[in-house]
N, C-alpha and C positions, 0 to 999 in steps of 0.2 A: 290879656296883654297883647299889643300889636305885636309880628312877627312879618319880617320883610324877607320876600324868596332868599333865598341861599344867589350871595353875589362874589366874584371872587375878580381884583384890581390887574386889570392887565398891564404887563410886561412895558413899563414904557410909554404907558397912555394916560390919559386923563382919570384918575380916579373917580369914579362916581359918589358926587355927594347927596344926601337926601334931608329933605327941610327938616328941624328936630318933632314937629307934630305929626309930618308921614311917618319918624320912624319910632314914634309911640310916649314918645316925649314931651313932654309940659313944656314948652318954650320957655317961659318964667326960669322955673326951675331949674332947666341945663344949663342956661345962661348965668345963674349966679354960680355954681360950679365952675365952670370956667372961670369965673371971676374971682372965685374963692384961688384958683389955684394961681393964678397972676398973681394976685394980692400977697401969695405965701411964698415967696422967691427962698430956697436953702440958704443960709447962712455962710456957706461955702464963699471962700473966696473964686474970684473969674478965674485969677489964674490956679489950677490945679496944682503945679508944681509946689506953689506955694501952700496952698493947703497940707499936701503931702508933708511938705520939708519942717511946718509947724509941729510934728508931732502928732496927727491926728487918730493917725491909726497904732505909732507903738515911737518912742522917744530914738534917739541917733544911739548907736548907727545904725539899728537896725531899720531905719526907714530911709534908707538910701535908696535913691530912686535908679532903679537899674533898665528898664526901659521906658517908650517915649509915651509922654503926653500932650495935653493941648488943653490952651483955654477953656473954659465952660461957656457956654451960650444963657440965655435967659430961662423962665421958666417958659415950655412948652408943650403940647400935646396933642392928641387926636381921640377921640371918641366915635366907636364904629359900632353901628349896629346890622344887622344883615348883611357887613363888611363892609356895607358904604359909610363913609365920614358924614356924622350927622353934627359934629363940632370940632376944632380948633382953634388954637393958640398959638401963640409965638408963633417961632420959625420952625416946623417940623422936619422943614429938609435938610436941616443944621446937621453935620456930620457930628457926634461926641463924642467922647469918651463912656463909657457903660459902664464899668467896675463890674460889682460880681452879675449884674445880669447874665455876662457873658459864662456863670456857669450851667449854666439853664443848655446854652449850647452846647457844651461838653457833654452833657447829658443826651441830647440829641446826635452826639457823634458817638458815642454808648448804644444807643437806640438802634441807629445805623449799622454797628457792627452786630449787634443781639442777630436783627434785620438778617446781616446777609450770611449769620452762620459763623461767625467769627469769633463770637464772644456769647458762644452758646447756652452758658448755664451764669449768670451775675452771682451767684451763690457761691461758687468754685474759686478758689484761692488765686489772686491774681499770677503767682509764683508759676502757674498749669501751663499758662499764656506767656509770659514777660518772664524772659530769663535774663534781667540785666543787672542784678546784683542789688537790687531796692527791696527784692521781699526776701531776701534770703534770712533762716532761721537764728535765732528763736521765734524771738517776738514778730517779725514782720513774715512772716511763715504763713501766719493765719488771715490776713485780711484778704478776703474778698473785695470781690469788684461793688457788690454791693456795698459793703462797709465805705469805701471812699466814694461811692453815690449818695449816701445817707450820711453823710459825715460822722462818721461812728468808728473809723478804722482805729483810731490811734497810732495812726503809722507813725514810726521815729526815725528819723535820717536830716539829711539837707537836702534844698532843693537849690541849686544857684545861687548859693550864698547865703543861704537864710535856713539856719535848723528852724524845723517845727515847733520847737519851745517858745518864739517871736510867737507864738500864736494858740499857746499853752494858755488855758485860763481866760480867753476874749468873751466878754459878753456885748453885744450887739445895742443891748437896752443902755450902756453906760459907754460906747464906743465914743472915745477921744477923752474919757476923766477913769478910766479902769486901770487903777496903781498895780491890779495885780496880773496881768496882763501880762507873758515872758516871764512870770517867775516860774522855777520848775516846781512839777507836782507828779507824784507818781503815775506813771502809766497805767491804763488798767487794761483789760483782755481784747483785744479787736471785736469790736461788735457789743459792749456793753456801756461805752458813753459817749454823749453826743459832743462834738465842742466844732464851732466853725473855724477850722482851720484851714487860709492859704496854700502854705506849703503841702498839705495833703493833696489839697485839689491839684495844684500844679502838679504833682505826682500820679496822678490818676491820669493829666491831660499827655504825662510823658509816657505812658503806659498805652493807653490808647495810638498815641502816633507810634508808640513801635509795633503794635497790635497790626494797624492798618498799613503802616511801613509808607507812609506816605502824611503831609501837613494837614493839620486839621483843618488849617483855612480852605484848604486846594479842594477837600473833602465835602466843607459845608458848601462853597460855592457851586458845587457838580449837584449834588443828591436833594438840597433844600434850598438854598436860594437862588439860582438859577430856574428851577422848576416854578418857584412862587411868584416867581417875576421881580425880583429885589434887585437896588441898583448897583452899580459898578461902583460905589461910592464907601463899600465899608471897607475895613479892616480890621483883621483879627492879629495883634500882638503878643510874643513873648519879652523876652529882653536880652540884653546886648551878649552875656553869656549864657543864652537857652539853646543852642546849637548842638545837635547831634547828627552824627552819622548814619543816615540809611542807605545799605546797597550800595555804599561809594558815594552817595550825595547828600551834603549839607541841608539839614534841616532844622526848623525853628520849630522848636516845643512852645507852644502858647500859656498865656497865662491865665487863670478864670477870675480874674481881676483887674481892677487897675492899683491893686494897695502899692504895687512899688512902679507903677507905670506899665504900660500894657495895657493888656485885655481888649477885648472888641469897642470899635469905634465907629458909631451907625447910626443913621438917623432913625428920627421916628417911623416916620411911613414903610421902611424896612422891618423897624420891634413888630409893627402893625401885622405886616406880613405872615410875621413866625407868629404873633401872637393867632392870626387867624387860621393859620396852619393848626395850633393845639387846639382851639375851641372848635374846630371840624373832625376831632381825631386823627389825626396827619394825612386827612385827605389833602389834596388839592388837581382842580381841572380832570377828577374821574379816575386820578392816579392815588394811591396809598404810598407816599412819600416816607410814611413811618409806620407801622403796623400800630394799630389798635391797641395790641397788649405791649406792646411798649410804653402806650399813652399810658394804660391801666395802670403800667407798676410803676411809671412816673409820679404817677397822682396818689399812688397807695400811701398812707401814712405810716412815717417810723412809728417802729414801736417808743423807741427811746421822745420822740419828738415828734408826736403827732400833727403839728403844724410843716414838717417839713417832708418830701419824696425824695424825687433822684434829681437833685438838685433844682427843684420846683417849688417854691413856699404854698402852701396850704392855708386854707380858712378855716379847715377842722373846728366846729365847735366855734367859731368865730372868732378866735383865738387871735387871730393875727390883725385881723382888719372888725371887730365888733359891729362896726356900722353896714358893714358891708353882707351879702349872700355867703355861705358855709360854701358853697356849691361852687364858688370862684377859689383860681389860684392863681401866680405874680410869678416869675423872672423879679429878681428885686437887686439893684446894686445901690450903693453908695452914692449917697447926694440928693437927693433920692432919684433912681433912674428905676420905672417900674413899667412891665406889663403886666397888668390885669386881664383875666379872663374869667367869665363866667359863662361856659355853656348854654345854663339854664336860662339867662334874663339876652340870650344871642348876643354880648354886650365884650366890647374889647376896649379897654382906657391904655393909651400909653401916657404916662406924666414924667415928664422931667427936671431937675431943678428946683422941685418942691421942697419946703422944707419937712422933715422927717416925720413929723408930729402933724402935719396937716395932711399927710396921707389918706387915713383915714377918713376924715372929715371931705376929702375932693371925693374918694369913693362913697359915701355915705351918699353925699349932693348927689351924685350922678344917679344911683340907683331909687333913692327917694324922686326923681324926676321924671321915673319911667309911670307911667300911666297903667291903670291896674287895667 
């Protein structure tokens, strides 16, 4: 299989693109991929708000949108191999909304503190670290930092208006027709089931900013994107009541979604970015931006949920993407807004605005296009 030097997009410059047969690609081939993914626009309405306020994610009121949104753009993406763009679509520099990709980041600001000594053992009960009154005993006694990495905590409280039970019972494969979705169901031990819950995450991201005692955005912008070369151009959201107090100053707790509005809001050539940051190990420019075994236990698979890490979706077994490499893993939000990485095939997809169910099939085309 072709393999192109190790290239990495400077700060502000011209990205370097490479014809799709330099970068080992059947032209044919990648070109109907792209064309597959235009062709497959998400069903999502343009305007987001609207989508939201339909009931998509959980019926009124619990889907009161409490922070800001923004129209959606068309379907678009990039395909990098050796870090150079060997294909695109649409408008990649389109700023969006991301939804839960933006927990992938959260994860990376986990990483960062593992990194600098901060949050030294993920196994150790969040309560060790955070004494804000969210894990105090019984039941929230025991969660680990790992358990709200892996979605496993079962934490029970509210986060900014929204109990955890909004998000009791979600499954992902039925998300927008799941009648049982907010019904209660008994809790069970931290660390013994899986369920993707919102509220948890946002709990984990309030955790983290008191961890570091400073905004997550402020955080990712100094240590990962600023160093990767990403532009002035995103933003990371919480909502209009995520405010707390650090040290005497006003700070916004982010959210790892956009389900009630919020979350990171970025163009592609920026996913591209972080996406090439994990498929290097969190190298970048000679510097170790994120240690190795961070990657490692990102990418390790739950026991509970072998397709999913520390807030990173997995291919485990092909479980997630069938068409696709075992050996690849996604940032995945809503609408669909996905980074793809595969190590192995040096291969980064950012797709946006796809519909959910063509995912697959864009990643199938792309990999079926690389030349053995």
């Amino acid at each position: 299989m072709t393999m192109l030097a190790e290239y990495e997009p400077p700060a502000g410059g011209q990205w370097a693109r490479v014809a799709p047969r330099d970068a080992g690609f059947d032209p044919a081939g990648l070109a109907d991929a792209v064309a597959f993914a235009e062709a497959n626009e998400t069903p999502w309405e343009r305007d987001l708000a609207v989508q939201i306020g339909k009931g998509h994610f959980e019926p009124p009121p619990w889907n009161e949108i409490i922070g800001p949104t923004k129209p959606r753009g068309g379907p678009s993406g990039l395909v990098l191999r050796g870090g150079r763009i060997a294909a695109a679509w649409g408008d990649p520099g389109r700023v969006d909304m991301t939804f839960s990709a933006s927990k992938s980041y959260i994860s990376l600001c986990a990483g960062l503190a593992f990194d600098s000594g901060l949050l030294p053992d993920p196994t150790r009960p969040v309560r060790e670290l955070v004494d804000d009154g969210g894990f105090a005993p019984p039941h929230n006694a025991a969660v680990t930092w790992q358990h709200l990495l892996q979605l496993t905590s079962e934490w029970e409280g509210e986060m900014w208006g929204k109990p955890d039970i909004v998000d009791r019972n979600r499954d992902l494969a039925s998300e927008g027709q799941n009648t049982k979705k907010g019904e209660a169901r008994p809790l069970q031990a931290p660390g013994t089931h899986w369920e993707y819950n919102d509220v948890r995450v946002n709990r984990l991201a309030l955790a983290l900013l008191r961890l570091w005692k400073r905004g997550l955005p402020d955080l990712v912008r100094e240590r990962i994107m600023n160093p990767i070369g990403a532009s002035d151009g995103w933003e990371w959201h919480g909502y209009r009541n995520s405010w707390v107090e650090i040290d005497g100053r006003q700070v916004q707790s982010v959210s790892g979604g956009g389900h009630w509005g919020g979350g990171l809001f970025v163009d592609s050539y920026d996913h591209a970015r972080v996406g090439l940051l994990m498929q290097r190990g969190g190298a970048w420019g000679g510097r170790q931006l994120v240690s190795s075994e961070w990657i490692r236990r990102s990418l390790t698979p739950c026991d509970l949920k072998p397709t999913y890490g520390y807030m990173w979706w997995l291919n485990t077994g092909r479980g997630m993407y069938p068409s696709a490499p075992a050996t690849g893993f996604a940032a995945v939000g809503a609408g669909s807004n996905i980074v793809w990485v595969d190590p192995a095939s040096d291969l980064v997809v950012v797709t946006r605005w796809i519909a959910k169910e063509a995912v697959d099939g864009l990643l199938g085309r792309v990999h079926a296009a690389l030349r053995g």
